[in-house]
The first five atom37 places (N, CA, C, CB, O) and aatype in JSON, in Angstrom:
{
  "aatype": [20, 20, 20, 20, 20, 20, 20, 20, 20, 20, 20, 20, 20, 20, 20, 20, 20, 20, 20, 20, 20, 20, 20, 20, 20, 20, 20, 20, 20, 20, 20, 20, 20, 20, 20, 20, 20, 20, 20, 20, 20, 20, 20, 20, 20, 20, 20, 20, 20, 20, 20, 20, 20, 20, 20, 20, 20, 20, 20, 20],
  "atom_mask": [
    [1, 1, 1, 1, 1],
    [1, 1, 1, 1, 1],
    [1, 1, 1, 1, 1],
    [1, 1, 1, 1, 1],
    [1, 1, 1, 1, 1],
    [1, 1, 1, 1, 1],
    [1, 1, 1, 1, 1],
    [1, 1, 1, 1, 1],
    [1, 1, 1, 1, 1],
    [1, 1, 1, 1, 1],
    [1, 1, 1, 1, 1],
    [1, 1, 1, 1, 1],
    [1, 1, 1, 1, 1],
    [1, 1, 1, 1, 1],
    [1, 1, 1, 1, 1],
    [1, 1, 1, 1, 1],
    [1, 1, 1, 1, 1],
    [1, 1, 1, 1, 1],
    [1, 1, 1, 1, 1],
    [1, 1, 1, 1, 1],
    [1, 1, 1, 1, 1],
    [1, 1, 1, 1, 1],
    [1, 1, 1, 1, 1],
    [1, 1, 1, 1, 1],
    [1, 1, 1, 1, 1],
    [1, 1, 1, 1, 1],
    [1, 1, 1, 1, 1],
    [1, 1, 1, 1, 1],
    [1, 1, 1, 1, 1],
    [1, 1, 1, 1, 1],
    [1, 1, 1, 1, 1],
    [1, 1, 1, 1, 1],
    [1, 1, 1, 1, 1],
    [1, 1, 1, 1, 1],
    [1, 1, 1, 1, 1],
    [1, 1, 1, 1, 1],
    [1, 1, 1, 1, 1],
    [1, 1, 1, 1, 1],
    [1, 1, 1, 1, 1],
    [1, 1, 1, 1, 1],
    [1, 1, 1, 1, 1],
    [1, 1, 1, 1, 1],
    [1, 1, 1, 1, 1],
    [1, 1, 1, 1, 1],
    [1, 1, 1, 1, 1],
    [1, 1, 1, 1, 1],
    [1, 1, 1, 1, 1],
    [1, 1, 1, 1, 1],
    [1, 1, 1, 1, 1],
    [1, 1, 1, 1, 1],
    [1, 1, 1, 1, 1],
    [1, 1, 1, 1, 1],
    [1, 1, 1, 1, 1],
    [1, 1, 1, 1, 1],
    [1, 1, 1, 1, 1],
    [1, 1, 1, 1, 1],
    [1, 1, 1, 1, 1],
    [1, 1, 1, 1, 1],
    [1, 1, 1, 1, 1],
    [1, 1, 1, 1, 1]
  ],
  "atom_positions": [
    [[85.86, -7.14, -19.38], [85.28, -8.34, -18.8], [85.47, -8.36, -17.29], [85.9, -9.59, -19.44], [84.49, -8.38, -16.55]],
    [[86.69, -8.36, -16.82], [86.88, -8.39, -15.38], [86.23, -7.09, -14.6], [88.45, -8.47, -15.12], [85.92, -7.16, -13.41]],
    [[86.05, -5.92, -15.36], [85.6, -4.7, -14.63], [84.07, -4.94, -14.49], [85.97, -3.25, -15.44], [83.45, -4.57, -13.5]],
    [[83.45, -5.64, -15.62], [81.84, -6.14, -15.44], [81.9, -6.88, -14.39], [81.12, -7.03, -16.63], [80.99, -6.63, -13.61]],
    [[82.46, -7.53, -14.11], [82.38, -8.51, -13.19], [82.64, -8.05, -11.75], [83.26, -9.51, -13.57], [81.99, -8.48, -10.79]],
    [[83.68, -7.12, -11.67], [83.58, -6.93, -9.94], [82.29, -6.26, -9.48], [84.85, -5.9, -9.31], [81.53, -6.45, -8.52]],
    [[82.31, -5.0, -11.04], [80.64, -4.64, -10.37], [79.73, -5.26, -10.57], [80.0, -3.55, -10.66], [78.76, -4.53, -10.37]],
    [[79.44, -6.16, -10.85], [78.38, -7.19, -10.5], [78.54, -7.89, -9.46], [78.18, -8.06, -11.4], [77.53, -8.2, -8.83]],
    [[79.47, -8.21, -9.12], [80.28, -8.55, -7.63], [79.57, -7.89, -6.61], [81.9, -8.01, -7.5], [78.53, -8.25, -6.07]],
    [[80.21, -6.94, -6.43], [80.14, -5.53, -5.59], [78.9, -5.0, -5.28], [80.78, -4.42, -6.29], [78.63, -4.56, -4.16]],
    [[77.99, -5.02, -6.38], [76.55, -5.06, -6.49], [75.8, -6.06, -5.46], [76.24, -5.47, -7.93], [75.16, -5.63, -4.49]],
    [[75.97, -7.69, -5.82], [75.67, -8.58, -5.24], [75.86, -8.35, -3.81], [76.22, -9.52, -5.74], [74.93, -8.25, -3.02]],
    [[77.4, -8.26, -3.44], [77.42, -7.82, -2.01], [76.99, -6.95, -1.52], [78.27, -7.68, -1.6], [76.94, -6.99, -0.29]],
    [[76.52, -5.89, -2.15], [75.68, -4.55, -1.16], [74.54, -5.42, -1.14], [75.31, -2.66, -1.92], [74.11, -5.68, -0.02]],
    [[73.9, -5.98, -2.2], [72.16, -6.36, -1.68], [72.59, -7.18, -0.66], [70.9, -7.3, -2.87], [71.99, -7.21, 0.41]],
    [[73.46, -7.77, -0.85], [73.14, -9.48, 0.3], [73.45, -8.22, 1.95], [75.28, -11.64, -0.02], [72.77, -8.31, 2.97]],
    [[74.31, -7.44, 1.81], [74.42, -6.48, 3.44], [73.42, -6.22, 3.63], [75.16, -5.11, 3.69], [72.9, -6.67, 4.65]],
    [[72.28, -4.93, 2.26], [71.3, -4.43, 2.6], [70.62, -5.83, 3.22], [70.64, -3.61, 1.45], [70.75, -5.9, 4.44]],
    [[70.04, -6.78, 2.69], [69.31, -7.68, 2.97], [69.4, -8.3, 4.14], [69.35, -8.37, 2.18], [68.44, -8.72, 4.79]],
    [[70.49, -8.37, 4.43], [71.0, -9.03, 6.32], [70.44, -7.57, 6.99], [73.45, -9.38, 6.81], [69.24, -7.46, 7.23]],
    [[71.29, -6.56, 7.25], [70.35, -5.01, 7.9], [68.94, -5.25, 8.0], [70.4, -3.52, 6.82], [68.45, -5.34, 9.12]],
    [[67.9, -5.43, 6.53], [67.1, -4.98, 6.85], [66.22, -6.72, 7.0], [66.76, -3.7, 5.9], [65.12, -6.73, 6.44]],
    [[66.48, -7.59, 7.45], [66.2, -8.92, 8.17], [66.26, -8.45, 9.53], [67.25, -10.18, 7.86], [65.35, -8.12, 10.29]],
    [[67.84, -8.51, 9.76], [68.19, -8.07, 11.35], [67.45, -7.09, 11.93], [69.55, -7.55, 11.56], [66.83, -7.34, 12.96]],
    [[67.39, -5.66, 11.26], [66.78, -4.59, 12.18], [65.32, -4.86, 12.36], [66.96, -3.12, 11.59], [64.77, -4.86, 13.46]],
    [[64.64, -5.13, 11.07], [62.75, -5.28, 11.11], [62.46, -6.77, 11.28], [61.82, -4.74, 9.42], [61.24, -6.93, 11.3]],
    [[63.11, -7.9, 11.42], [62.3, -8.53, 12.09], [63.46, -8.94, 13.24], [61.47, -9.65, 11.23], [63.4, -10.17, 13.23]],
    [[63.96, -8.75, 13.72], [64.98, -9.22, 15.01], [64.17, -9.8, 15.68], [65.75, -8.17, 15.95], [64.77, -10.87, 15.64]],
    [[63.11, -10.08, 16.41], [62.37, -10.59, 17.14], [62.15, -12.25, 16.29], [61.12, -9.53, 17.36], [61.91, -13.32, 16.83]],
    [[62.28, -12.05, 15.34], [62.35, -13.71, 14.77], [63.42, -14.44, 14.44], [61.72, -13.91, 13.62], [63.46, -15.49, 13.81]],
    [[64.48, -13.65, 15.01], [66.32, -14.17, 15.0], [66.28, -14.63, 13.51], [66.94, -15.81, 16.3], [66.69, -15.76, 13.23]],
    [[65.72, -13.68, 12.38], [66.61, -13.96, 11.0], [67.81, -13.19, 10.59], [65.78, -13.79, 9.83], [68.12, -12.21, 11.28]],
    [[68.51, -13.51, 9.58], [69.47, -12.59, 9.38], [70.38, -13.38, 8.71], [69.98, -11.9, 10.57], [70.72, -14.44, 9.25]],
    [[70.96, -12.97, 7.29], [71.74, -13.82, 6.52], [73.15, -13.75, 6.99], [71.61, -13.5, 5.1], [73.76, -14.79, 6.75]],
    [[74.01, -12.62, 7.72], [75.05, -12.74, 8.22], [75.53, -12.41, 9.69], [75.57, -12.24, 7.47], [76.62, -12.53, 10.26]],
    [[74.04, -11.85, 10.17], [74.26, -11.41, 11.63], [74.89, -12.19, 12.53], [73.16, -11.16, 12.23], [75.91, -11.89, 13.15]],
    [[73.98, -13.69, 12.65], [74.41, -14.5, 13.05], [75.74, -15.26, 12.82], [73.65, -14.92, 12.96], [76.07, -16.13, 13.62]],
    [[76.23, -15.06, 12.14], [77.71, -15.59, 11.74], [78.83, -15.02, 12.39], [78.02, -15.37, 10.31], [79.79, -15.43, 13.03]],
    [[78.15, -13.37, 11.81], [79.21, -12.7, 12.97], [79.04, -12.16, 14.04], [79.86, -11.83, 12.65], [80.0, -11.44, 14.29]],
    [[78.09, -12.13, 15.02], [78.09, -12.47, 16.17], [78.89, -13.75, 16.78], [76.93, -12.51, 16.35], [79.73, -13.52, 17.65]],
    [[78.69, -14.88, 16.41], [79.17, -16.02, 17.0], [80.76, -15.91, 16.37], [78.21, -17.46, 16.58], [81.66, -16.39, 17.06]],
    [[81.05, -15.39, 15.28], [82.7, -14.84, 15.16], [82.99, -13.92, 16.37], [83.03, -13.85, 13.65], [83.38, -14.53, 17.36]],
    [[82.91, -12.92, 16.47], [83.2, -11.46, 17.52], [83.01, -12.58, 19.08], [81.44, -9.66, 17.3], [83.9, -12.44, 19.93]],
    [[82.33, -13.22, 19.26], [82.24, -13.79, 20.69], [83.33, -14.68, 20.69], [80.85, -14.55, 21.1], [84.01, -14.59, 21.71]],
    [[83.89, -15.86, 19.52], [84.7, -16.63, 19.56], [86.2, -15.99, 19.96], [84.54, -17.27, 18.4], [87.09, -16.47, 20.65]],
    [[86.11, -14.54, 19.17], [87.41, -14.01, 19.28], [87.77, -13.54, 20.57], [87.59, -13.01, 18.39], [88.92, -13.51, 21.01]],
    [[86.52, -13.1, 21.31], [86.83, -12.55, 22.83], [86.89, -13.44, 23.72], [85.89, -11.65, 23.39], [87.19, -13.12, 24.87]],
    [[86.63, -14.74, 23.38], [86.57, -15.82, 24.6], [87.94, -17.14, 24.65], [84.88, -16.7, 24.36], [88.28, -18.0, 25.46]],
    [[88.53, -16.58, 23.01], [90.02, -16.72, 22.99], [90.9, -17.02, 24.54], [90.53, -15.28, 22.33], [91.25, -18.06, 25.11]],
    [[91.02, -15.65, 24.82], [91.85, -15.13, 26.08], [91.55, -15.84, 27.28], [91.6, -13.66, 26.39], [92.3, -16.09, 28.22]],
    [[89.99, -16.21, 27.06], [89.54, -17.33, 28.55], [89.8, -18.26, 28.7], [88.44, -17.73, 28.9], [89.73, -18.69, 29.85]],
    [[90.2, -19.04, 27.72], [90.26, -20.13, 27.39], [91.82, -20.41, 27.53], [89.59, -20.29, 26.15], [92.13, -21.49, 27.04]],
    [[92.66, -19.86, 27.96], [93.85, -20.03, 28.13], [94.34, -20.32, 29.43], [94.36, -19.12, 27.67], [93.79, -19.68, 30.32]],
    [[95.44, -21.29, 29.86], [95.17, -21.8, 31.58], [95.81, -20.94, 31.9], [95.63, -23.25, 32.33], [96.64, -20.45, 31.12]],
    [[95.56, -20.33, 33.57], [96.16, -19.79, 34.24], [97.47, -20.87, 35.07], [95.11, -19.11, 34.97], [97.42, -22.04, 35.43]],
    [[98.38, -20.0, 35.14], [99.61, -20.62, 35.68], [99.83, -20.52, 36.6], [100.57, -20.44, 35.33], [100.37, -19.42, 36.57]],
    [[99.87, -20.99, 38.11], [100.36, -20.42, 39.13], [101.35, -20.91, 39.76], [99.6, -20.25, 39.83], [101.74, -22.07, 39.69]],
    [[101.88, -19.92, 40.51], [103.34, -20.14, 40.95], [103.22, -21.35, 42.02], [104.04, -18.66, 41.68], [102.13, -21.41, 42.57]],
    [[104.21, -22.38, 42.42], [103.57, -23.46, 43.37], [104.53, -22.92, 44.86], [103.92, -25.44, 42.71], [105.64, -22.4, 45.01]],
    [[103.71, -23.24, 45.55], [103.97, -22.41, 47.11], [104.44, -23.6, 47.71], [102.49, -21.62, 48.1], [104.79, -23.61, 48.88]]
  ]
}
């Protein structure tokens, strides 16, 4: 029972990747995409972390 199930799992998740890929690559010009967008705006949140932190300066 549980082994049916991951691969049906596992299954599910390759189509839903294939399906984001082939959204993203062939129509990109119409900004679809079932997970592109998610993680793009993840990967940017994580790099803008570090900016967002105050600089300290020494007082003269």
């Amino acid at each position: 029972m549980s082994a049916t199930f991951e691969q049906v799992a596992g299954a599910a998740l390759i189509l839903v990747f294939l399906a984001d890929v082939f959204m993203t690559v062939l129509y990109a010009r119409a900004g679809t995409g079932l997970l592109a967008p998610y993680w793009n705006r993840a990967v940017w949140a994580v790099f803008r972390i570090p900016n967002h932190q105050p600089v300290i300066r020494p007082l003269l």
